[in-house]
C-alpha positions in Angstrom: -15.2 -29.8 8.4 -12.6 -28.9 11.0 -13.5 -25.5 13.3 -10.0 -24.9 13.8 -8.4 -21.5 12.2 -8.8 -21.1 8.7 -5.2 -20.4 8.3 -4.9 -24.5 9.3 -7.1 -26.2 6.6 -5.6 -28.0 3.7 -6.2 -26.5 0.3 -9.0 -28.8 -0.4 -10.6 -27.9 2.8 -10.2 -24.1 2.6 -12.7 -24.1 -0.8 -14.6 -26.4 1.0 -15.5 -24.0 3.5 -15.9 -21.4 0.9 -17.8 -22.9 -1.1 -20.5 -24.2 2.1 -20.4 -20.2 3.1 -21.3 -18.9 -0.4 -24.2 -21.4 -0.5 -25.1 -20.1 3.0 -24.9 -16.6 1.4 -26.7 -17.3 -1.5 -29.3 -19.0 0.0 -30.1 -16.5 2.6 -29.8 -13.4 0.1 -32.3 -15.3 -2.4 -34.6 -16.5 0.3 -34.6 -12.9 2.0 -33.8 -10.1 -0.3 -36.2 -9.5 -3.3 -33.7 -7.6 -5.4 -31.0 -10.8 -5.4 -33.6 -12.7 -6.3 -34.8 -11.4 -9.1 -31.4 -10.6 -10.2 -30.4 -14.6 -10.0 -33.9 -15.6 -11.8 -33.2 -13.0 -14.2 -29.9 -14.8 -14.8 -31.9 -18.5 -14.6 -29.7 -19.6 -11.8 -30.8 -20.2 -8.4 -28.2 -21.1 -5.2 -28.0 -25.2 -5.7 -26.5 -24.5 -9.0 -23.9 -23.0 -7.5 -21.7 -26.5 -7.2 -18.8 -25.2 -6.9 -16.5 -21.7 -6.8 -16.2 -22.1 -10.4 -19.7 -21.8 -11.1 -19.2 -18.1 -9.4 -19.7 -16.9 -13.2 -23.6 -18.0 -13.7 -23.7 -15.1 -11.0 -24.9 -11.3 -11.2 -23.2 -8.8 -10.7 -23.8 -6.1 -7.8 -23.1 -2.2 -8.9 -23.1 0.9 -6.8 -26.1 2.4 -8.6 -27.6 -0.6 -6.9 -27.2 0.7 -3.3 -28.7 3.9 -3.8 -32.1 2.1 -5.8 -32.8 0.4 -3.1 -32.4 2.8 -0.4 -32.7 2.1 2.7 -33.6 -1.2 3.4 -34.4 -3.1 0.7 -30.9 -4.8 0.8 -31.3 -6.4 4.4 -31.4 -10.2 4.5 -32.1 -9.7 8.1 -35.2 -7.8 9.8 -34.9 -4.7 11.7 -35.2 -6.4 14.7 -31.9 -8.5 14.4 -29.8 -5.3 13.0 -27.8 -3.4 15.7 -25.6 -0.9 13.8 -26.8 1.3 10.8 -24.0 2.9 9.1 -24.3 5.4 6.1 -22.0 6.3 3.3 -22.0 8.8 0.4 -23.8 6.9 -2.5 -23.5 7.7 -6.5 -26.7 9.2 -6.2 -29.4 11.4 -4.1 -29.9 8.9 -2.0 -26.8 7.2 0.2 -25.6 4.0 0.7 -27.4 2.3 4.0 -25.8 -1.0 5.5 -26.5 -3.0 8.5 -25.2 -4.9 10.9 -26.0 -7.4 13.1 -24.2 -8.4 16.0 -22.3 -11.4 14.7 -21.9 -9.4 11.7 -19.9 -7.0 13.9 -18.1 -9.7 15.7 -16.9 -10.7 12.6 -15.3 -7.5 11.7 -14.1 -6.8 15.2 -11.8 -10.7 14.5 -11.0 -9.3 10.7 -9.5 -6.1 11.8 -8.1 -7.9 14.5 -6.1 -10.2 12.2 -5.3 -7.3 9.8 -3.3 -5.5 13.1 -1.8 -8.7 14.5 0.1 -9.0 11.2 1.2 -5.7 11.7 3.1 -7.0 14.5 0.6 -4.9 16.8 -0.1 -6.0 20.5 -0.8 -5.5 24.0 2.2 -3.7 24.6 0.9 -1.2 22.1 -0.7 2.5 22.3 -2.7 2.9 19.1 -4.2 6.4 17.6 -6.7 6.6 15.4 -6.8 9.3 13.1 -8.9 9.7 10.0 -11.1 13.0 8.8 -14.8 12.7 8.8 -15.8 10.7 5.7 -13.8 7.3 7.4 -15.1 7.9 10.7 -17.0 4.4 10.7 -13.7 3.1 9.9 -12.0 4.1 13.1 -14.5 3.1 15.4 -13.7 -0.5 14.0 -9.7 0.0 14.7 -10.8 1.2 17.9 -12.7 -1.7 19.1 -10.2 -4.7 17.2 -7.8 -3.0 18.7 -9.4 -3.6 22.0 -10.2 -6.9 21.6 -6.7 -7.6 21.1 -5.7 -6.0 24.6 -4.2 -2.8 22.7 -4.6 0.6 25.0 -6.6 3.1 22.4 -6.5 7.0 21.5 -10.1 6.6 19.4 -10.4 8.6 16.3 -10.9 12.8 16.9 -9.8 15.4 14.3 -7.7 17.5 15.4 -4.8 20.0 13.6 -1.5 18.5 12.9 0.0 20.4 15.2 -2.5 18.5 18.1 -1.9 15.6 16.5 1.7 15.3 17.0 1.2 16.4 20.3 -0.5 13.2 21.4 1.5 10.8 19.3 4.4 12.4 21.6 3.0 13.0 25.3 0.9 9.6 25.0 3.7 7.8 23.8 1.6 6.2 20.7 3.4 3.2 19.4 0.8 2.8 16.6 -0.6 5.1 13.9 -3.6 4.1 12.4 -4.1 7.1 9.4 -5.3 8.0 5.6 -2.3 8.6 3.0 -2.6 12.5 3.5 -2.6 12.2 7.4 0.7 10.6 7.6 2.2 12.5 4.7 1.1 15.6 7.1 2.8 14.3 9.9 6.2 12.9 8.2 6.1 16.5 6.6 5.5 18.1 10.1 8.1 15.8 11.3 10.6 17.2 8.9 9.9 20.8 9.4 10.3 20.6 12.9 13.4 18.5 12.5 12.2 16.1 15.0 14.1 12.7 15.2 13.2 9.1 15.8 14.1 10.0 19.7 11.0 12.2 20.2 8.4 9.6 19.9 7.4 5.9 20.5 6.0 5.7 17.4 7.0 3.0 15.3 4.3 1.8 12.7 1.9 3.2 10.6 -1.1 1.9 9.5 -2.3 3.6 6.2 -5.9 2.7 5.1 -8.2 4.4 2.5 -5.4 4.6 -0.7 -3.1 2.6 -2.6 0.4 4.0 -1.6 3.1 3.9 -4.1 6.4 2.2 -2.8 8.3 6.0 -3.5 5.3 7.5 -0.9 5.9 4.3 1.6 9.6 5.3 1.3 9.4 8.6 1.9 6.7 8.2 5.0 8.9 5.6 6.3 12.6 7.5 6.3 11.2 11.1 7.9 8.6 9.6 10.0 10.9 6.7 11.5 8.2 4.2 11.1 7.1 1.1 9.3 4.0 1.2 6.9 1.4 -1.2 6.3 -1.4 -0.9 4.1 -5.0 -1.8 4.5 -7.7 -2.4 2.1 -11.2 -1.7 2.7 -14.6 -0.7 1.6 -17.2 2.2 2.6 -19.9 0.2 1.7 -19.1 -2.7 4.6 -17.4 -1.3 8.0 -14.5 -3.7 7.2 -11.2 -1.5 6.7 -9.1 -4.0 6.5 -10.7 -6.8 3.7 -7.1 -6.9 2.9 -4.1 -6.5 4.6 0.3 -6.1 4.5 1.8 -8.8 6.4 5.7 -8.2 7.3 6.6 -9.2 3.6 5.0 -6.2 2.2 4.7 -7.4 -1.0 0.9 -7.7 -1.4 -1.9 -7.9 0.7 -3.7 -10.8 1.7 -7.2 -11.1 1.7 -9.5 -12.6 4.4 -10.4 -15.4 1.8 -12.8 -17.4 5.0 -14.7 -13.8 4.5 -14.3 -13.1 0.9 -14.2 -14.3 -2.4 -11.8 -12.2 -4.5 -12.4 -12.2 -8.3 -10.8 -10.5 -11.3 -12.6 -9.8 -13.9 -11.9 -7.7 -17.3 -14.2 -4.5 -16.5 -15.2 -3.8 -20.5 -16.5 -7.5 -21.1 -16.9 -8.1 -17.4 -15.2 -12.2 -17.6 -13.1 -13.5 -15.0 -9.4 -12.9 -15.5 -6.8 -15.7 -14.8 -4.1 -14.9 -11.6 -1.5 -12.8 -12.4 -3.4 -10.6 -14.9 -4.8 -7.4 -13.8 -8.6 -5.9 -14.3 -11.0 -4.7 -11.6 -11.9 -6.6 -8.2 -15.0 -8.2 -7.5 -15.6 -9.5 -4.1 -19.1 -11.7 -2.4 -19.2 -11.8 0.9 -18.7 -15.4 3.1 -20.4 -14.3 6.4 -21.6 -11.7 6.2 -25.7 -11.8 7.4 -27.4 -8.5 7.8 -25.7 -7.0 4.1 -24.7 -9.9 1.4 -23.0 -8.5 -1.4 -23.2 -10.8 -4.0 -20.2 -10.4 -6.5 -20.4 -6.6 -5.9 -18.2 -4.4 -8.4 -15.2 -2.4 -6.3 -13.9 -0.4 -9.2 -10.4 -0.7 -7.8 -7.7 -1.9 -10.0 -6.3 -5.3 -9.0 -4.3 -8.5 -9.8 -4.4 -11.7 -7.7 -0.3 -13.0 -7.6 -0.1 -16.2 -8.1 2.9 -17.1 -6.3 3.0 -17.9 -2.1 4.2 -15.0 0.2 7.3 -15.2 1.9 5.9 -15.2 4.9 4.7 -18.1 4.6 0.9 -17.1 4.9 -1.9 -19.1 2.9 -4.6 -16.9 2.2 -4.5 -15.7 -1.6 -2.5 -11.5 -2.1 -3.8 -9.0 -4.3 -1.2 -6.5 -5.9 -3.7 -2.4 -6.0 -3.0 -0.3 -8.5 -3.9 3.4 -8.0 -6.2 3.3 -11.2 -9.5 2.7 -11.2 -12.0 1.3 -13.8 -15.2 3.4 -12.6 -15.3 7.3 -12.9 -15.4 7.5 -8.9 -13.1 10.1 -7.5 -10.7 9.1 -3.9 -10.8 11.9 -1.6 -8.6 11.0 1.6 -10.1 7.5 1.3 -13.6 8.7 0.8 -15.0 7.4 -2.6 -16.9 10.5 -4.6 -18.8 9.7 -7.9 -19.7 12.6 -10.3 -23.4 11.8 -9.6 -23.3 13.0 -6.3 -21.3 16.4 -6.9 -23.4 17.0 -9.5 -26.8 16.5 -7.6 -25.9 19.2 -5.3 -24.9 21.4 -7.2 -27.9 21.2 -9.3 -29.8 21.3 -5.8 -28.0 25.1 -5.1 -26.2 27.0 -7.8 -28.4 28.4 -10.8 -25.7 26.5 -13.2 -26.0 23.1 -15.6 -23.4 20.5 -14.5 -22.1 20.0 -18.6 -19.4 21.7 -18.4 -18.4 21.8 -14.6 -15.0 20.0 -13.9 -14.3 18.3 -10.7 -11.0 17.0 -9.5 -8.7 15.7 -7.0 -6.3 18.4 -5.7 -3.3 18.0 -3.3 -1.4 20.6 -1.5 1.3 18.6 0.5 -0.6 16.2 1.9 -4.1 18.4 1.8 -6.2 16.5 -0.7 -9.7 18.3 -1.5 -12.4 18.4 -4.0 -12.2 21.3 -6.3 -15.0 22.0 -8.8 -14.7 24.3 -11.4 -17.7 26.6 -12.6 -17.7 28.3 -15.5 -19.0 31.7 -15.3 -22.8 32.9 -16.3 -24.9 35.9 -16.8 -27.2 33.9 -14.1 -24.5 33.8 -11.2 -23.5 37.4 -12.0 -26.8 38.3 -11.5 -26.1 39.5 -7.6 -23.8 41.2 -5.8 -20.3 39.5 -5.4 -20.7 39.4 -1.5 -24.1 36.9 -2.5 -22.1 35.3 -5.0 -19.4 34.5 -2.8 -22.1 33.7 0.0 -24.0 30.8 -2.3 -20.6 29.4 -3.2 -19.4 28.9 0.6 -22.9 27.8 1.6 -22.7 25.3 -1.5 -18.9 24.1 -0.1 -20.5 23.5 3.2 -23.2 21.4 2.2 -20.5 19.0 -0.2 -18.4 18.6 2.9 -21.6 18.1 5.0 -23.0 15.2 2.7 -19.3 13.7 1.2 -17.0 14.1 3.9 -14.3 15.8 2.6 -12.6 19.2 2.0 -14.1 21.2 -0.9 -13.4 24.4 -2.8 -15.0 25.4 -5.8 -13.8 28.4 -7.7 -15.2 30.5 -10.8 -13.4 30.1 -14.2 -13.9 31.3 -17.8 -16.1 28.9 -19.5 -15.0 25.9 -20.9 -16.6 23.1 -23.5 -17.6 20.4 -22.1 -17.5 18.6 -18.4 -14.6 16.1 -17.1 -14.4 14.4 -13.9 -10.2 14.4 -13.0 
């Protein structure tokens, strides 16, 4: 096998490649990791049945309640002493997800990001901003250093007001915006309040990571911000933000397929879909060594398009839809499952979660988490100024553990539960 760029290789040596990486994968994460092991015995297949990418099927699959079972380490295929970087992120459960990193596993990233900005056209000459809320935080420290290895000058990730934020993008001359969906809605709304025109700033592309945008958003952004968009796709549970990335087509987003299989698969029956025909991603890790996932369930709506980018770009596009085929909620980028809300709320309010409603709220740009409680004899119990104290200590502690804005509110009682 050749060791120049992937991007080179024929056809026939691109699965070749794969296919030796998965076996790599596979053997490691059955050799080293009790829990894929006897998930694949389970299954009655072991790695050297695994003859070819087609044979992906005989294969488990990984879930999210999967991360939180085996909290914290039990998910390793490396020992502690070879991990460098422990990163956490909200689970569906009590217990978050835990991932580790070794430092290969980090150089990696640092070249996948890296590729993901370069086909955003983004360079030396650059000045790039990071700014995402607290829940993505792990994600901007990996723009921040691709960005660096590419010779770009950096503003790292710090939350700060809109009206701070615009104030760097315009005295640091930021060429570069790398944001959530509601950030740069934020600013292109600031933008047009303050009627300020392309003339005030250097900026010039936008980098929006975290949510599917919808080409009437991308528009919008685009004509009152003055900028370009790209999108990135990423995951919490690996520190990659940009698995998948726009190149200057926009018409898709290509996926690092040297780093990751991409599979479609039909989320009621679970079978692998044909290209062109949408159902719910599935990705397994290439090279990945501290934290294998082994066909691990997204729950993010996708189809893989079947016919070759404009831009002239081998590796495989997948077409997001804003749908989803698990009950997780997207907050800003931040990926909330019912489990979780209700787990703390169970942990501090004298209420049952049945009939408790949580949803996705957006006030211009301001997305939040608002649960609705129905209202007992038991909370009316004390004095409103305790009431109203439990509630805002109960906010506190869902921003706290989830990362993102919450309010919950008091309503006549309802029937039943639903998760918006």
């Amino acid at each position: 096998m050749r060791t120049d760029d992937f991007l080179e290789y024929t056809p026939e040596e691109k699965i070749q490649l794969q296919l030796e990486r998965l076996q790599s994968t596979l053997n490691r994460a059955y050799r080293q990791v009790n829990f894929h092991r006897h998930r694949m015995n389970a299954a009655a297949v072991e790695p050297g049945q695994i003859e070819s990418l087609d044979d992906m099927s005989l294969l488990p699959f990984l879930e999210r309640s999967d991360f939180s079972e085996h909290y914290p380490y039990e998910l390793f295929a490396m020992p502690l002493r070879d991990i460098v970087r422990i990163h956490t992120a909200p689970g569906i459960s009590r217990n978050p997800t835990v991932s580790g990193y070794t430092s290969q596993d980090l150089d990696m990233w640092r070249r996948i990001t890296a590729r993901a900005l370069t086909a955003a056209s983004v360079s030396a000459h650059d000045i790039l901003q990071v700014a995402f809320n607290q829940g993505l935080a792990n994600w901007g420290r990996d723009y921040k250093d691709s960005a660096e290895d590419i010779g770009v000058s950096v503003i790292p990730n710090t939350q700060l007001s809109i009206d701070k934020q615009f104030m760097i993008l315009r005295d640091y001359k930021t060429t570069v915006l790398v944001t959530t969906p509601a950030m740069a809605f934020q600013l292109a709304d600031y933008m047009h309040r303050m009627q300020v025109g392309p003339a005030a700033l250097n900026l010039h592309t936008m980098i929006i990571a975290g949510e599917t945008i919808s080409d009437g958003f991308r528009k919008d952004i685009e004509e009152r911000a003055f900028v370009t968009c790209w999108l990135h796709y990423g995951l919490s549970e690996v520190p990659g933000p940009a698995i998948a990335f726009e190149c200057s087509a926009h018409d898709g987003l290509h996926i690092s397929e040297d780093h990751f299989l991409a599979e479609i698969i039909d989320p009621e029956t679970k079978a692998i879909l044909p290209p062109g025909e949408t159902g719910e991603l599935v990705l397994t890790t290439l090279t990945t060594r501290a934290f294998p996932l082994i066909r691990f369930r997204t729950g993010d709506s996708a189809r893989i398009m079947e016919a070759p980018c404009p831009c002239g770009s081998p590796l495989a596009r997948i077409q997001l839809f804003p749908e989803r085929t698990d009950d997780i909620m997207k907050v800003d980028g931040v990926k909330i499952h019912s489990r979780q809300v209700c787990n703390i709320l169970e942990d501090t309010l004298p209420v049952t979660t049945e009939q408790i409603t949580c949803r996705v709220t957006d006030d211009k740009g301001n997305k939040q988490l608002e649960i609705l409680i129905p209202m007992n004899d038991e909370i009316f119990s004390d004095e409103i100024k305790e009431i109203e104290k439990l509630l805002r200590k109960t906010e506190h502690r869902l921003r706290e553990d989830l990362g993102v804005a919450v309010l919950i509110r008091l309503v006549e009682p309802t029937s039943r539960r639903s998760f918006e």
